[in-house]
C-alpha positions in Angstrom: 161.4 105.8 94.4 159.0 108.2 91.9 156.5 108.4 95.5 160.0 109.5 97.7 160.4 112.1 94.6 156.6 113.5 94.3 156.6 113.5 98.1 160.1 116.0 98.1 158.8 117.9 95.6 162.3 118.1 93.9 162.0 115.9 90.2 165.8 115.7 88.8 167.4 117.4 86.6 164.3 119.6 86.2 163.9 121.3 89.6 163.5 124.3 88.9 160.4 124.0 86.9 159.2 120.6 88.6 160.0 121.1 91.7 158.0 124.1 92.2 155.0 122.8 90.8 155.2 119.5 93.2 155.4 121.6 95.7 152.7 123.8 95.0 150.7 120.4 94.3 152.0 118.9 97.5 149.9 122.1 99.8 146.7 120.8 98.0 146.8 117.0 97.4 146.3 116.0 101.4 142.5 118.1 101.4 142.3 116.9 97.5 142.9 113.2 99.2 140.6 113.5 102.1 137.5 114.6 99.5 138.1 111.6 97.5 138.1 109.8 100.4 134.7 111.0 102.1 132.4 111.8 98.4 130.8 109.1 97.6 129.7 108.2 93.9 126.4 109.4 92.8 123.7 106.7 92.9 120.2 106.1 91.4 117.1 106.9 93.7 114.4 104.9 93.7 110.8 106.1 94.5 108.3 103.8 95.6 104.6 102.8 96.3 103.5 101.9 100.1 104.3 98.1 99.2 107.6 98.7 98.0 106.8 98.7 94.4 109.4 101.0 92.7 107.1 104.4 90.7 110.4 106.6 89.4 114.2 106.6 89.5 115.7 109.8 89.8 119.3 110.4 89.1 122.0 112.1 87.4 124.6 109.6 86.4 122.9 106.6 85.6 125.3 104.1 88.2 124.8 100.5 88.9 127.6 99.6 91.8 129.2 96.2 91.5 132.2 95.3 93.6 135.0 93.3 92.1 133.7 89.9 92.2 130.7 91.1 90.7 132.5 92.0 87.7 133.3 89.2 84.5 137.3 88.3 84.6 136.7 89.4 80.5 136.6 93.2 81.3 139.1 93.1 84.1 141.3 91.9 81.2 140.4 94.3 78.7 140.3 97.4 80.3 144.3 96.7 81.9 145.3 95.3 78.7 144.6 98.4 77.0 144.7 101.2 79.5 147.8 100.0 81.8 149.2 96.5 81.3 151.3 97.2 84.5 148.5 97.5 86.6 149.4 95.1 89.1 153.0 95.6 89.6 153.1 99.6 89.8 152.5 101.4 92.7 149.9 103.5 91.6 152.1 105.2 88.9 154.3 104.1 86.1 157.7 105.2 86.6 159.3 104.8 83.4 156.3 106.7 81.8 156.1 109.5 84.2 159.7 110.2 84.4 159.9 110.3 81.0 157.0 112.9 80.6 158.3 115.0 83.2 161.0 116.1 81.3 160.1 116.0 78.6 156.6 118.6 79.3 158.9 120.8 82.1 161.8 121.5 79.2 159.0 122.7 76.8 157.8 119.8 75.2 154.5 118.6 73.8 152.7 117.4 77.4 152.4 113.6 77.7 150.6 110.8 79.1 151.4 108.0 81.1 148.9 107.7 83.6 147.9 104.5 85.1 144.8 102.9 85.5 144.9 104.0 89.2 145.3 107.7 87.9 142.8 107.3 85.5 140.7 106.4 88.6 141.7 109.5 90.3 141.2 111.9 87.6 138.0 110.1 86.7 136.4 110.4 90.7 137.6 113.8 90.6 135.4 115.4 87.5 132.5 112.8 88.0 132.1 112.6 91.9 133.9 115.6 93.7 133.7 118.3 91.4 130.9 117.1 89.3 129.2 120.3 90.2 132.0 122.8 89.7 133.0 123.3 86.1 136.0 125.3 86.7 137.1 122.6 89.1 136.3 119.7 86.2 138.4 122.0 83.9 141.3 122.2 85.9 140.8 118.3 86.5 141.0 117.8 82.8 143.9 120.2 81.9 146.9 119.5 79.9 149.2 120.4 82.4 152.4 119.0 84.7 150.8 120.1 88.0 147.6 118.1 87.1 149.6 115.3 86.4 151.8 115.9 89.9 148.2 115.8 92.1 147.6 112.9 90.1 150.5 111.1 91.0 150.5 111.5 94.6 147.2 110.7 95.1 147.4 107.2 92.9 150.3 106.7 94.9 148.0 107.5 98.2 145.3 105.0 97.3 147.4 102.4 95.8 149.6 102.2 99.5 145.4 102.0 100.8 142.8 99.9 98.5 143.8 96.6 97.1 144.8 96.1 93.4 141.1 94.5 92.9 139.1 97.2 94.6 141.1 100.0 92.5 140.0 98.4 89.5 136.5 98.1 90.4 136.3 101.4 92.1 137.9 102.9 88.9 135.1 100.6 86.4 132.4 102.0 89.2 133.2 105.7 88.6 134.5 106.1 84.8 132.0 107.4 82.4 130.2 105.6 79.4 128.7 108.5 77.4 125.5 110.2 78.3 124.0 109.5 81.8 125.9 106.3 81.9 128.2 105.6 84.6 130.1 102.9 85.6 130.4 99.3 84.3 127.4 97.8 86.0 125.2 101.1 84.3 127.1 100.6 81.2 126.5 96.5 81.1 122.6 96.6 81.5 122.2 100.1 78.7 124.2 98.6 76.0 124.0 94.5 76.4 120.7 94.3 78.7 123.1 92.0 81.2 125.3 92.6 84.4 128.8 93.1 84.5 129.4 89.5 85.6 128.1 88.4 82.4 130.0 90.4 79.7 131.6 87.9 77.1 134.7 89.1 74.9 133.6 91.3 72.5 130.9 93.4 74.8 134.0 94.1 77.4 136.1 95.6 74.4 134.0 97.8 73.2 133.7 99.3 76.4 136.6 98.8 77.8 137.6 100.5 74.0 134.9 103.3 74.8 136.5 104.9 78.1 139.1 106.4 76.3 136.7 108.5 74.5 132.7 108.1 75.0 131.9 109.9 72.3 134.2 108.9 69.4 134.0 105.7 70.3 129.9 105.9 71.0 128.4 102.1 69.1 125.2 103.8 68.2 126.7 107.3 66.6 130.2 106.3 65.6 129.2 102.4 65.4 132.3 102.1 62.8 134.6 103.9 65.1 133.6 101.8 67.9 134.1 98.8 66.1 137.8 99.6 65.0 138.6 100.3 68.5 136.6 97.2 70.1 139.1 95.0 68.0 142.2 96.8 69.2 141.3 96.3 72.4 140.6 92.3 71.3 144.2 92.7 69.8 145.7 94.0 73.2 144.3 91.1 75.0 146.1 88.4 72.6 148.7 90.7 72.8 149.0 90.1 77.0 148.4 86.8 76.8 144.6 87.2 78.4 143.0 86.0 74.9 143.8 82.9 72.8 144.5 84.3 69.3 142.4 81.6 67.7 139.5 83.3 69.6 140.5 86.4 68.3 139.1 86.3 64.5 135.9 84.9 66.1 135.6 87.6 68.3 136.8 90.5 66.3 133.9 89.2 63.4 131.4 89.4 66.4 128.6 92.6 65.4 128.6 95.4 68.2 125.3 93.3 69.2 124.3 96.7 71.3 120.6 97.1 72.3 118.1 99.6 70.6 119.1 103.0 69.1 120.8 104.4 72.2 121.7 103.3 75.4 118.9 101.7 77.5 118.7 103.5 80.5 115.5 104.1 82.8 113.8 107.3 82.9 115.9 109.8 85.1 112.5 111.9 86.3 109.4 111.9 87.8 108.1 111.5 84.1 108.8 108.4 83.8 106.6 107.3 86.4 103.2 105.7 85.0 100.4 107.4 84.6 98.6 107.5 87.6 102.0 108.0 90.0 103.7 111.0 88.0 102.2 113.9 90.1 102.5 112.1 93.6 106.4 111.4 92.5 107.1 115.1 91.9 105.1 115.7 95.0 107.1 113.3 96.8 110.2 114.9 95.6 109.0 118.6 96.3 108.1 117.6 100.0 111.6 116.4 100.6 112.9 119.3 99.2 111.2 121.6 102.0 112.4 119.2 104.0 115.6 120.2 103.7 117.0 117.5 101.0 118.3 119.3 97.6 117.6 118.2 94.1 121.3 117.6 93.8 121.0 115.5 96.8 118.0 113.5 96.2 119.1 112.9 92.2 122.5 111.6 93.4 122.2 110.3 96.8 121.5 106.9 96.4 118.1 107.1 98.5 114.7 104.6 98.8 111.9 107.1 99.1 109.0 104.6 100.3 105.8 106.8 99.6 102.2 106.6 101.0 100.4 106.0 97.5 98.5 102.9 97.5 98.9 101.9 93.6 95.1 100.2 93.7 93.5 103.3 94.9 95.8 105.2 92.5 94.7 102.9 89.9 91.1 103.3 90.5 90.7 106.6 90.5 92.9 107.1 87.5 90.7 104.7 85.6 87.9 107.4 87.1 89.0 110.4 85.7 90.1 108.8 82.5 86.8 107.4 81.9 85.0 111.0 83.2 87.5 113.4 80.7 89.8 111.2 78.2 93.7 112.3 78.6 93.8 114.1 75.6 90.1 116.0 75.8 91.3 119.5 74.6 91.1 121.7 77.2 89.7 120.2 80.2 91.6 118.8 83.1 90.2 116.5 85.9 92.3 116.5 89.1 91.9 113.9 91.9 92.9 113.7 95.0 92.7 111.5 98.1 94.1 111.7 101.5 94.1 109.2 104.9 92.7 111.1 107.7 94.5 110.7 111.0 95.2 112.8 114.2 99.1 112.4 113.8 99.5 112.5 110.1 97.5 112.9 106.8 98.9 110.1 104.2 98.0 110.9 100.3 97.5 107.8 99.0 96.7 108.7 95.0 97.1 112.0 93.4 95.8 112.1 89.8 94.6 113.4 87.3 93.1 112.5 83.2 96.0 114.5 82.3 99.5 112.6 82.8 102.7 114.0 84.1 105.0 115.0 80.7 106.4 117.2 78.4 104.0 116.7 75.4 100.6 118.3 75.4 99.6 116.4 72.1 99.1 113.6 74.3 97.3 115.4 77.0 100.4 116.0 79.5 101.6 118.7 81.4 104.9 119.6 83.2 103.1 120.9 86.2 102.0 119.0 88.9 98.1 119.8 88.6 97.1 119.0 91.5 99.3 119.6 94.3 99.6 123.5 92.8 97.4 126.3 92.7 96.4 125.0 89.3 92.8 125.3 89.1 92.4 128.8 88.4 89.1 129.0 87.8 88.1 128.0 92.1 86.4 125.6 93.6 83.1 127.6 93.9 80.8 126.8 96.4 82.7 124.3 98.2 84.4 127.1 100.0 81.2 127.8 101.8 82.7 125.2 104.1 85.5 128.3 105.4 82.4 130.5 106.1 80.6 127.9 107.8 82.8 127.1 110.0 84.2 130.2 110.8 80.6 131.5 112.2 80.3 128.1 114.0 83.5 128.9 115.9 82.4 132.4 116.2 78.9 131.3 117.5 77.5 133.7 114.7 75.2 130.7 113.6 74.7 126.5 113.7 73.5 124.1 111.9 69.8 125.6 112.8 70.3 129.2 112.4 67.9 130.4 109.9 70.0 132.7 107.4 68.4 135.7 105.1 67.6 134.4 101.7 66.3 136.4 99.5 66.6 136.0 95.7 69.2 138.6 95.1 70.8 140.9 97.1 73.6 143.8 97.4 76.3 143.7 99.4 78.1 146.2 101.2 82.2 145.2 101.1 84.1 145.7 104.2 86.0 148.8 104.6 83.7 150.3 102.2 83.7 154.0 101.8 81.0 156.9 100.0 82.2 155.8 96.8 82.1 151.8 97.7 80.2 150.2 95.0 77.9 147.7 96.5 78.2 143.8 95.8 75.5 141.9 93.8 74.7 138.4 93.9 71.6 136.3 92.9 70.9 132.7 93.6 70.5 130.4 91.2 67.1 129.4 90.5 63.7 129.9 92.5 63.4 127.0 95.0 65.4 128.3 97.8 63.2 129.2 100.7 63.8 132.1 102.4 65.1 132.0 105.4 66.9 129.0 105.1 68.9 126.9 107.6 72.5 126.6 107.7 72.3 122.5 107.6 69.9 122.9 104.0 71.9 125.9 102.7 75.0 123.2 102.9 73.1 120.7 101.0 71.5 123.0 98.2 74.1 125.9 98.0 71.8 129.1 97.6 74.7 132.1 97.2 73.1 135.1 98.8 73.0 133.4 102.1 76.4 132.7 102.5 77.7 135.9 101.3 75.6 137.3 104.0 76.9 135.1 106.6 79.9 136.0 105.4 79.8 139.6 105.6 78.2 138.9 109.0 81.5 137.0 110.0 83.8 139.2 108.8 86.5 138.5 105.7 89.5 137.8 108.2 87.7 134.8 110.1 86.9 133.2 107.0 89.8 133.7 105.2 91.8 132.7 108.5 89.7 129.1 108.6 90.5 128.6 105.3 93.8 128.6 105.7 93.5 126.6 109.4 91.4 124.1 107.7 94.1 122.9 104.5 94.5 126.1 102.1 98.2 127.4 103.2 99.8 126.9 100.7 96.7 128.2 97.9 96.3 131.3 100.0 100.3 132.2 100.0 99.5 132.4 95.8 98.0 135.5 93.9 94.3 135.7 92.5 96.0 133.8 89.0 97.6 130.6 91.0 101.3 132.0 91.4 103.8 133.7 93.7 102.9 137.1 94.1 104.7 139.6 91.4 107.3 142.1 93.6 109.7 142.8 90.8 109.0 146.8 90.4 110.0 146.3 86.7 107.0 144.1 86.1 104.0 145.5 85.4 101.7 143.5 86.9 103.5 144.4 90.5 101.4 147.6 91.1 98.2 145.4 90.5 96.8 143.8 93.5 95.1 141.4 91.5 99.1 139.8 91.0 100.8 141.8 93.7 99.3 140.2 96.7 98.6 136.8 98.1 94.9 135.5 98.4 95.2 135.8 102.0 96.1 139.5 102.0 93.7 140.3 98.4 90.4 139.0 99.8 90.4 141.4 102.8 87.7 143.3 101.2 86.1 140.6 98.9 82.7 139.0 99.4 83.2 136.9 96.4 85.7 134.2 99.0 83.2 131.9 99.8 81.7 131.7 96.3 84.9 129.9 95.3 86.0 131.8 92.0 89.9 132.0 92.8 92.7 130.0 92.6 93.1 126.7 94.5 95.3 123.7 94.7 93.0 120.3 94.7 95.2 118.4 96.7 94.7 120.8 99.7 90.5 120.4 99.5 90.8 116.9 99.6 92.9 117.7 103.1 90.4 120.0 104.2 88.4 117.2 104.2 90.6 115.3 105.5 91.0 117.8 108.8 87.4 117.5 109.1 87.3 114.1 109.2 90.0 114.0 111.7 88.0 115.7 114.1 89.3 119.3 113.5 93.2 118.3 113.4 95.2 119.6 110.0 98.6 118.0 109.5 100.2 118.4 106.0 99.5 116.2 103.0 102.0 113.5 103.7 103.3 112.1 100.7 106.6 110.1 102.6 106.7 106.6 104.7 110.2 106.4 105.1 113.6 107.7 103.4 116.6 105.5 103.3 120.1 106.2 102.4 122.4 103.9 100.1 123.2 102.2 103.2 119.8 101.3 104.1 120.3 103.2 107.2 116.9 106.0 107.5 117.0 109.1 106.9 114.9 111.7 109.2 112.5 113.4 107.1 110.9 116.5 108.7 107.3 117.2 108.8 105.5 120.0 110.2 103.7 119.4 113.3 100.2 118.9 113.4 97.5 121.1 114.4 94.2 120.9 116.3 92.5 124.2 114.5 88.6 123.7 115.7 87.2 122.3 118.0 86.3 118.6 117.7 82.3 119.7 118.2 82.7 121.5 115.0 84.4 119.6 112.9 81.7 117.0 113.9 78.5 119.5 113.1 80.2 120.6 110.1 80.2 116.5 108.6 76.8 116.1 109.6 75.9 119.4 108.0 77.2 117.9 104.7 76.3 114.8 104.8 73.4 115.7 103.0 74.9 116.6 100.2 74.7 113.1 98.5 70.7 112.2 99.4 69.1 115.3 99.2 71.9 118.0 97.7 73.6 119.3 94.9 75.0 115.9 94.2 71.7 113.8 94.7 70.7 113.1 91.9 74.2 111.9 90.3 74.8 109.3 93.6 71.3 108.1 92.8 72.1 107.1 88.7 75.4 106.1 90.1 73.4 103.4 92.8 75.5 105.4 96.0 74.3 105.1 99.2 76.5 105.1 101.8 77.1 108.0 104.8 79.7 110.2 103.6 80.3 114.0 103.4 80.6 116.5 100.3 80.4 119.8 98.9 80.1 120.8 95.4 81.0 123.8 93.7 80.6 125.2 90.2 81.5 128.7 89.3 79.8 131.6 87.4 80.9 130.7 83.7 81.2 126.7 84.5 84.9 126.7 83.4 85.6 125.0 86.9 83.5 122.5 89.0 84.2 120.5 91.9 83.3 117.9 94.6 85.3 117.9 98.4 84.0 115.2 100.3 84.7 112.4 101.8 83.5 108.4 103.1 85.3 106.1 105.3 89.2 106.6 105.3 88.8 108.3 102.1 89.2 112.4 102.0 88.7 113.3 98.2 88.5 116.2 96.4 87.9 116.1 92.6 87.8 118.7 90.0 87.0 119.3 86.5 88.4 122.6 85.0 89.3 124.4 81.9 92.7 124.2 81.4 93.7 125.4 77.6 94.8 128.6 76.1 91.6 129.3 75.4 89.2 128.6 78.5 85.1 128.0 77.9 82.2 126.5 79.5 82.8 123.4 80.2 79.3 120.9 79.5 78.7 117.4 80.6 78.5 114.6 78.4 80.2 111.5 76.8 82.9 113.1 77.1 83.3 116.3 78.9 84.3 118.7 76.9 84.3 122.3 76.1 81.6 124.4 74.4 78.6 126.7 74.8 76.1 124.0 75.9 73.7 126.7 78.0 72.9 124.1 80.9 77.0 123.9 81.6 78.7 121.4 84.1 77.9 121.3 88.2 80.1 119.8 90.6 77.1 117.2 91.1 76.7 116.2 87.5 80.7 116.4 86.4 82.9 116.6 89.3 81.4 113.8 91.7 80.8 110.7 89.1 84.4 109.9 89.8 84.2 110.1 93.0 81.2 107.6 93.3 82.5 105.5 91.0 86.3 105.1 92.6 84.9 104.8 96.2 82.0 102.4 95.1 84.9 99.8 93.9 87.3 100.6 96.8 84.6 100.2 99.3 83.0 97.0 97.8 81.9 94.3 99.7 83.1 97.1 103.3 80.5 98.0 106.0 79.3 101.7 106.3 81.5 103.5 108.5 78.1 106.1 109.7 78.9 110.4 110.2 79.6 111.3 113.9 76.1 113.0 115.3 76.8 116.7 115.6 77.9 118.3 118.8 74.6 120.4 120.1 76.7 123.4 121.5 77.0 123.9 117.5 73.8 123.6 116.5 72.4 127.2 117.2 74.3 130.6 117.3 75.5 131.7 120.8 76.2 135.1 119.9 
């Protein structure tokens, strides 16, 4: 009868003023209807290792779906003995009640209740699933007023003609909230008992069948008294209905709240809560899918398996590296490390760390930026990016492996566009033992500066700044000379400098100091410019994702930029077996030798002018690494080796051979153990000499 009324929009004797609020309702309820029926709840994400093993979940209403036979008969009882102990014989509204209501709120009277337990569902999937992200929507959802109670009315009566008596229950103790981030009955069972809804004896379905009224009056841990009263009227109720023996009741109602811990127990809802060595791939992870075209909104909500490409041993090892180079809380110096799969079709990350860990609390040596996917290591990567300006003149056929190149102690540069008032550029090698000329191949191994600025300056700035992004820097170069997006807003000072105004790609135009490494750069885009080496000249992006799947285990297409074949596969060959000297007879010699390293591989180090940053890019086997050591406090200094690293004014300060590549021999020495030597490919002799 009430469902014939709601539908006719007329509500005798009030017609008038009901009427024309049904109807108005009635225009709105049918697209209203057809949300509920299509949003689904929001659902934890799950981010995992390559073997499945779960690193973060990500959500924003902690929700643990059961369906009804997965919930204990106890909380079916309580929650319709005290919220609507007609539940099973209404229609989706309670005539008596709502009638009564009616006119008594359209002839001016204080507004009142009456809703059922399938309105309470309605109401409740309203605010917390469709319009969870509209606040003026939630308000209207939550108003005091007739035509609230109208929509709600017609749609209970909707779903009760639709969804059995069972499911609306469930559905309504799936989607109802339980303070906080906790959501549903299944969430709310595991936070404040550690069990599953199936499980939930008397006293532990009261109280929250008791707390859905109000979550936070009736909160155990910050109204425990308050919760209590209310737990035993519930307990009451159920005698009351005949669902409880009232000789049970005393022993129930004397029964302590018996909830878990100080607040609810729920798992981390971030990327912070991963472990230590998987917090920067998670937000990695989480990032790439964002380009991808997934929002945060939709990746905290949707329910998803994200099945990522970190392999937690070699995440493990090389955490237990860094850690063991620079302790996690060593103020002011970070160590980043990065490895990457090489490939011709894709380029998996397998461990992304770092002796810092992913948080909010730089007491304990973490940080709420992701270290080394970013720009972060604003001090460069020094002469590593002698790699750019080698291979851009081997591509060029400006020089190859055998070309001698000009080495004199010191020299003066003239920049590139230079003018009458151009001041020239000055650089110095340092030390004495460089010879003079020196080949390309030795100049790789030992790293004398004045060479490769003048093969630079011979190959012109747009070549090498063009292979450096082609080789893995595209998304370092799109950041200004301090590590962030360029500055445009006119009302910022900073946006008339070109130091902050410009990208790297667009500043470095007429800078010889490029290839000496002293800007900007993210670590986990050397280790893939390694990794494109080592893949024959092919880039593809740092591939943090295996597979995405939705809460219905069906996958979910993740889009990935295609990869690209940027040099030939001659040079990308030369240019390993130009560094794979770098380890027996180069800058990082000596350190492989105390460290017992001998097999083939490939690196570069770097260290810059004031040794706040050092680095080694290399890589052996499967393995494309990049590690780097770098100043990272308010107050940056020469960073000097030791036990520990650490800051200071040491006057013989860190190299990438004696700070930055000890973690990477000792990671790959116990990855690789008891593996055959995987040798260098020969180099390809059209690139061995200039051609031009």
């Amino acid at each position: 009868m009430l469902a014939g009324i709601l539908v006719a929009g007329t509500m005798a004797p009030v017609a008038i003023g009901a009427g024309v609020l049904s109807n108005q309702v009635s225009d709105s309820v049918d697209t209203i209807s057809a949300d509920l029926a299509h949003a689904d709840p929001p659902l934890v994400t799950t981010v995992t290792d390559r073997n499945g093993g779960a690193i973060a979940t990500l959500y924003s209403q902690y929700r643990v779906p059961v369906t009804a036979a997965q919930i204990a008969t106890t909380m079916k009882a309580a929650i319709v003995d005290i919220e609507d102990r007609r539940f099973y014989t209404e229609g989706g509204v309670d005539p008596q009640g709502m009638l009564r209501a009616a006119v008594n709120n359209s002839s001016g009277g204080n507004v009142q209740g009456a809703s059922t337990i399938t309105q309470q569902y309605v109401k409740n999937y309203l605010i917390n699933v469709v319009d969870r992200g509209n606040k003026n929507a939630q308000a209207q959802d939550r108003e005091d007023s007739l035509a609230r109670k109208l929509r709600e009315a017609k749609m209970a009566v909707q779903v009760s003609q639709t969804v059995s008596k069972d499911d609306v229950l469930a559905d309504y103790l799936n989607v109802v909230e339980f303070s906080g981030t906790v959501y549903g009955i299944g969430a709310a069972a595991q936070a404040y008992f550690g069990t599953t809804a199936d499980k939930l004896t008397v006293p532990q379905a009261a109280l929250l069948a008791g707390m859905v009224n109000n979550p936070s009056v009736y909160n155990p841990y910050s109204h425990p008294d308050q919760a209590l009263k209310r737990r035993n009227v519930v307990i009451d109720s159920m005698v009351t209905a005949h669902s409880l023996p009232a000789a049970y009741a005393a022993t129930a109602k004397a029964t302590p709240l018996g909830v878990v811990g100080t607040h609810p127990q729920t798992p981390p809802s971030t990327c912070m809560g991963a472990a230590p060595d998987a917090g920067f791939f998670c937000t990695y992870a989480v990032n790439y899918l964002e380009k991808a075209g997934l929002t945060a909104d939709q990746i905290d909500t949707g329910g998803y398996v994200v099945k990522t490409t970190m392999d937690p041993h070699v995440s493990q090892v090389t955490k237990d590296a860094v850690d063991g180079n620079v302790p996690t809380t060593q103020d002011g110096v970070a160590n980043t490390f990065a490895v990457i799969q090489p490939g011709s079709s894709q380029h998996q990350v397998l461990a992304m760390v770092a002796n810092r860990n992913y948080g909010t609390d730089p007491a304990q040596g973490e940080t709420s930026t992701d270290i080394v996917a970013d720009a972060s290591n604003k001090f460069g990567a020094g002469s590593s990016f002698k790699i750019f300006t080698t291979a851009a003149a081997m591509v060029a056929g400006k020089a190859g492996l055998n070309t001698p190149l000009p080495n004199p102690m010191s020299n003066c540069f003239t920049p590139p566009n230079a003018n009458q008032y151009t001041h020239c550029y000055p650089v110095s090698n340092d030390g004495t033992s460089y010879p003079d000329p020196i080949t390309v191949a030795n100049g790789l191994a030992t790293s004398p500066n004045v060479a490769f600025v003048g093969l630079e300056s011979q190959v012109g700035m747009p070549a090498v700044l063009d292979m450096a992004r082609k080789l893995g820097l595209r998304n370092t170069l799109a950041t200004n000379d301090a590590g962030n997006p360029p500055i445009t807003d006119p009302g910022n000072a900073l946006s008339k400098n070109p130091q902050y105004n410009q990208p790297q790609s667009t500043y470095f135009q007429n800078l010889l100091s490029f290839t000496l490494g002293n800007s900007p750069v993210s670590p986990l885009e050397m280790a893939n410019v390694s990794a494109t080496l080592m893949s024959g000249g092919t880039w593809c992006a740092p591939n943090p994702i295996l597979s995405v799947t939705d809460r219905d285990g069906k996958p979910v297409p993740v889009q990935q930029p295609a990869c690209e074949q940027v040099i030939p596969q001659g040079v990308a060959a030369t240019l390993e077996s130009g560094l794979s000297q770098d380890t027996t007879i180069g800058t990082s010699a000596s350190a492989a030798r105390n460290a017992g390293w001998t097999r083939p591989d490939i690196g570069k180090t770097g260290t810059t002018q004031q040794s706040e940053s050092v680095a080694f890019v290399g890589g052996v086997d499967n393995f494309a690494v990049s590690s780097m050591v770098f100043a990272d406090g308010p107050h940056p200094a020469e960073i000097c080796p030791g036990t520990p690293v650490h800051l200071g004014n040491c006057g013989h300060g860190a190299f990438g051979g004696t700070v930055a590549a000890p973690p990477y021999f000792s990671s790959m020495s116990t990855l690789l153990a008891g593996q055959p030597d995987i040798p260098i490919p020969p180099p390809d002799p059209a690139y061995l000499d200039a051609r031009s």
